[in-house]
C-alpha positions in Angstrom: 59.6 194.7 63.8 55.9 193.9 64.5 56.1 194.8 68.1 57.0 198.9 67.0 54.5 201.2 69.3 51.8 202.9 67.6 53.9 206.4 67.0 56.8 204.4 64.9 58.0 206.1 61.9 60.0 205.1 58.9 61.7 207.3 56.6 62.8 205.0 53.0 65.3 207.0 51.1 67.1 208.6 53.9 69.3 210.7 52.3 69.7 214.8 52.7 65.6 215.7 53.1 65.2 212.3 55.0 68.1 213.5 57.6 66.4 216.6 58.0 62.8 214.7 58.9 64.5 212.6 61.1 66.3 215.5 62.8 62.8 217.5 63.4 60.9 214.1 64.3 64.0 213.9 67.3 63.2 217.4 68.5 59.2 216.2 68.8 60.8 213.6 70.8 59.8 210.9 68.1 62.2 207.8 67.1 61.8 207.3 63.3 64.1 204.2 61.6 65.7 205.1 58.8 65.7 203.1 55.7 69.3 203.7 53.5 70.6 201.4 50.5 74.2 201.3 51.8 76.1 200.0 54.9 77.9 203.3 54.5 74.5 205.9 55.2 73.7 203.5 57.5 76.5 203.9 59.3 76.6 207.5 59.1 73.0 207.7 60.5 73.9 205.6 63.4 76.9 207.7 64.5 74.4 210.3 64.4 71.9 209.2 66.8 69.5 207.7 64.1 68.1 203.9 64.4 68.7 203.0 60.4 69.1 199.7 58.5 69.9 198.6 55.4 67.1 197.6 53.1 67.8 197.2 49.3 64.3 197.7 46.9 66.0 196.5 43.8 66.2 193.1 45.6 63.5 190.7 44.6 62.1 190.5 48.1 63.4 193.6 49.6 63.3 193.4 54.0 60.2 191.6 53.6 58.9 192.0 57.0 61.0 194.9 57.6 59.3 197.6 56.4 55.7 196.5 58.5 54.5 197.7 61.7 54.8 201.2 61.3 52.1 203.7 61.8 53.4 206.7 59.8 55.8 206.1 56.8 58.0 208.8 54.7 58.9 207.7 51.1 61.0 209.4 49.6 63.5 206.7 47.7 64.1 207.8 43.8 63.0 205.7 40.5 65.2 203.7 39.1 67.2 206.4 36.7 65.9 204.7 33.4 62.9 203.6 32.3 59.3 204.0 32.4 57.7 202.7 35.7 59.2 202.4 39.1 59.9 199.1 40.4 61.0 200.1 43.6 57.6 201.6 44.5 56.5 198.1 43.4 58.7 196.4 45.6 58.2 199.0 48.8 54.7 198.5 48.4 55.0 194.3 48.4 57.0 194.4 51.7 53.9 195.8 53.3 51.5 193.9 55.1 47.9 194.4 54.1 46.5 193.2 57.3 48.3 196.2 59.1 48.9 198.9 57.5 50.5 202.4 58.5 48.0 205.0 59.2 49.2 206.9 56.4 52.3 207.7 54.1 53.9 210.9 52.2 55.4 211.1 49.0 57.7 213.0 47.8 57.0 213.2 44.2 58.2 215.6 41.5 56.5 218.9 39.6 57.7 217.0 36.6 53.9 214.8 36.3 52.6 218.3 34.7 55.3 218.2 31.7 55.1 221.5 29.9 52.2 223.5 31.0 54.0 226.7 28.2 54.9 228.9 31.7 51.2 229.1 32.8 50.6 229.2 36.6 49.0 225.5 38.1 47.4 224.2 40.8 47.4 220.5 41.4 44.4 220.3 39.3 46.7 220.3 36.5 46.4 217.5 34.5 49.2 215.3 34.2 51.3 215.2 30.9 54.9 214.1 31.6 57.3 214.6 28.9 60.0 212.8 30.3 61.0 209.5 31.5 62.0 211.0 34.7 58.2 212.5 35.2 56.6 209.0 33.9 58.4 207.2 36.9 57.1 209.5 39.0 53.7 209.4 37.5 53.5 205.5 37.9 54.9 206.1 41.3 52.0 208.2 42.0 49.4 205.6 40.8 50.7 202.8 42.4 50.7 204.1 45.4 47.4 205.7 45.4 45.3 202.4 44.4 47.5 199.9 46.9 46.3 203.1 49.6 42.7 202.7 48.6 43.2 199.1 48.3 43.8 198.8 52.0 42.9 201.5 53.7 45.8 203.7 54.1 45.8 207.8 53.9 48.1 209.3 51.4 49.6 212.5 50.7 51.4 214.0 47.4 54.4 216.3 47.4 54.6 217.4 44.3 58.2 219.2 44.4 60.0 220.9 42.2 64.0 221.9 42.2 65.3 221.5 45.8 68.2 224.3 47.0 69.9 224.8 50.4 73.3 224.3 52.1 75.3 221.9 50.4 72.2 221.6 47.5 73.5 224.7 45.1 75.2 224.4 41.6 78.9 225.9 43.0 80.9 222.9 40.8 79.0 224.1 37.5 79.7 227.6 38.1 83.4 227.3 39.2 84.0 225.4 35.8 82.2 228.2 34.2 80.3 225.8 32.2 77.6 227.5 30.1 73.4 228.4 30.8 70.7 228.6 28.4 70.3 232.7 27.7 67.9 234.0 29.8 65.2 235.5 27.4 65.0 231.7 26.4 65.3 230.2 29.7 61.6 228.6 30.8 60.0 229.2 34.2 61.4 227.1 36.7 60.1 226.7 40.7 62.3 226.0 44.1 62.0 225.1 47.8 64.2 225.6 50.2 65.5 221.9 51.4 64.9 222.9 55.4 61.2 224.0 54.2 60.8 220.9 52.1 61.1 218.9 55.5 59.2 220.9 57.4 56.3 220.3 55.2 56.9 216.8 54.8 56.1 216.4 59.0 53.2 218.9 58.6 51.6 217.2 55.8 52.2 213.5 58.0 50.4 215.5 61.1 47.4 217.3 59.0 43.8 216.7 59.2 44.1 216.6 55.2 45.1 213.5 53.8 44.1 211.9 50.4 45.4 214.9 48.3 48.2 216.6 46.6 50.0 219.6 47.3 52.3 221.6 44.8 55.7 222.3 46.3 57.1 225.9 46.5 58.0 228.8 47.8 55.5 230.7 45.3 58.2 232.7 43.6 59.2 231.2 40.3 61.9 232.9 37.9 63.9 230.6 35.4 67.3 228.5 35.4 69.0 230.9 34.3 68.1 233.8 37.0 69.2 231.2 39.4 72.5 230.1 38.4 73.0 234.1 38.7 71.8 234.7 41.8 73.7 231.9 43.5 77.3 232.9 41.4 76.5 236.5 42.9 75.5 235.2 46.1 79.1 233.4 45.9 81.3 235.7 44.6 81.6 233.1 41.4 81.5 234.7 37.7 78.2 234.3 36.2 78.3 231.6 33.5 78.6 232.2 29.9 74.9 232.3 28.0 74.4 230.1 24.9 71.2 230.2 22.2 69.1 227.2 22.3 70.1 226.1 19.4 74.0 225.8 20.5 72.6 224.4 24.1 71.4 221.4 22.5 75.0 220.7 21.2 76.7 221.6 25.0 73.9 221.0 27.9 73.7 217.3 29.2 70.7 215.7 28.3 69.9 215.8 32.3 70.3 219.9 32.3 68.4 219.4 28.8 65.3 218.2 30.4 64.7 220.6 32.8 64.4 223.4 30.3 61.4 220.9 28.2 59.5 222.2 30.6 58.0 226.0 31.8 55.6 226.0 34.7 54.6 228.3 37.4 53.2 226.6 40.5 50.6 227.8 42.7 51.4 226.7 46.2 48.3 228.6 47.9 46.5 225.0 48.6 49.7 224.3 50.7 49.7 227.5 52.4 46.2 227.0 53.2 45.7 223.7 54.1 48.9 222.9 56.2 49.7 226.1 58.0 53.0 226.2 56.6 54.9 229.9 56.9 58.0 229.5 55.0 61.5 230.1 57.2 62.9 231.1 52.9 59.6 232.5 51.4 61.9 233.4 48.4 65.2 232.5 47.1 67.2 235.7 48.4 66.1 234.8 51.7 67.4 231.2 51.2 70.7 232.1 49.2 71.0 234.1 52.5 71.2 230.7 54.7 73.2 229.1 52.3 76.9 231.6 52.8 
């Protein structure tokens, strides 16, 4: 793996937003290895025309040796579900070699870092409160990565990203079993990206002249959970789902669903905009519910 050419990429966490990457790296005519826990997305990325390999970062010494070599590197495996850090960042960033590292790597974080900013628009000078595991992973995450970059040398970039939508990404299971949604006058603000946009600004931010900073993840147009699981039941032809109080939501919501309403923010993605050139292909969610039927 030491003798990759200067252009080699690797995508870690090569799931849905990784295959998209690696599809729009292909059409630049670029070869990126794609890093997957299981024999099984392996498998799958090979019969799709992908170099991939299995590398595990719960091991104790996960590919050491494996994951050197390249000049440009897309992380975007999860935390661990539980807990307060994220070991796997730890172990990513040990399988590195200091004395060559890639030119410069992009996270895919989540808009979780800000906790509950009370529905007040934010830029990425927000400062960081998480208030829930899920947003402290991400948070150490963040940090770790940033001092081993400054450590050695490496450029860095911050996708800060909130709920992800798109073909095969929408909440069809929930609605068909008609299971219920906070009401709507008590629903918090809640922000989207389209999953095709999402990888197109993942190669953009790799390619920009800005590195070192953090952009905010959007398509600008926040509404709330609630509005959402609407729109895509109308979009659908589903029912839209029974409304319940907050008070009865606590008894019936899964603590996951619970967490997202915690928090009520409303991103600013101008920086974004601005700094990478990006012009949204779903600038707004009826344009993307519009790709999705």
């Amino acid at each position: 793996m030491q003798d990759k050419p200067d252009n080699a990429v690797l995508i870690i966490g090569c799931g849905d937003v990784g295959h998209r990457v690696a599809a729009l790296l292909q059409l630049a005519r670029r070869s990126p290895t794609c890093v997957v826990r299981s024999s099984a997305s392996r498998d799958a990325l090979l019969a799709a025309g992908f170099d991939a390999r299995c590398i595990d970062l719960d091991a104790a010494e996960p590919g050491v040796g494996g994951l050197s070599g390249f000049t440009e590197i897309y992380y975007f495996a999860p935390p661990p579900p539980v807990g307060e850090t994220d070991p796997r960042m730890t172990r990513f960033l040990w399988g590195l070699r200091s004395d060559a590292p890639p030119r410069r790597i992009v996270y895919i974080s989540t808009s979780a870092v800000y906790g509950d900013c009370q529905g007040a628009w934010i830029t990425e000078d927000q400062p960081l409160t998480p208030a829930t595991a899920r947003g402290r992973r991400r948070l150490d995450a963040e940090c770790q990565l940033m001092a081993w970059c400054s450590e050695i040398g490496c450029e860095w970039t911050l996708l800060r990203v909130p709920g992800i939508y798109g073909p095969g990404k929408l909440p069809l299971a929930r609605l068909q079993q008609s299971l219920p949604v906070l009401r709507e006058a008590d629903a918090p603000y809640t922000n989207r990206i389209h999953v095709d946009d999402l990888a197109a600004i993942c190669v953009a931010a790799m390619a920009s002249s800005y590195c070192n900073t953090v952009y905010n993840v959007s398509d600008g147009h926040p509404s709330n959970m609630t509005d959402y699981f609407f729109r895509v039941a109308d979009a659908a032809g589903l029912p839209r789902p029974p409304e319940v109080s907050r008070e009865e939501a606590q008894r019936v919501l899964s603590p996951g669903m619970l967490s997202f309403l915690n928090d009520s923010r409303r991103m600013d993605n101008s920086r974004l905009l601005r700094e990478l050139g990006i012009s949204l292909q779903y600038p707004d969610l009826d344009a993307g519910l519009a790709s999705c039927f």
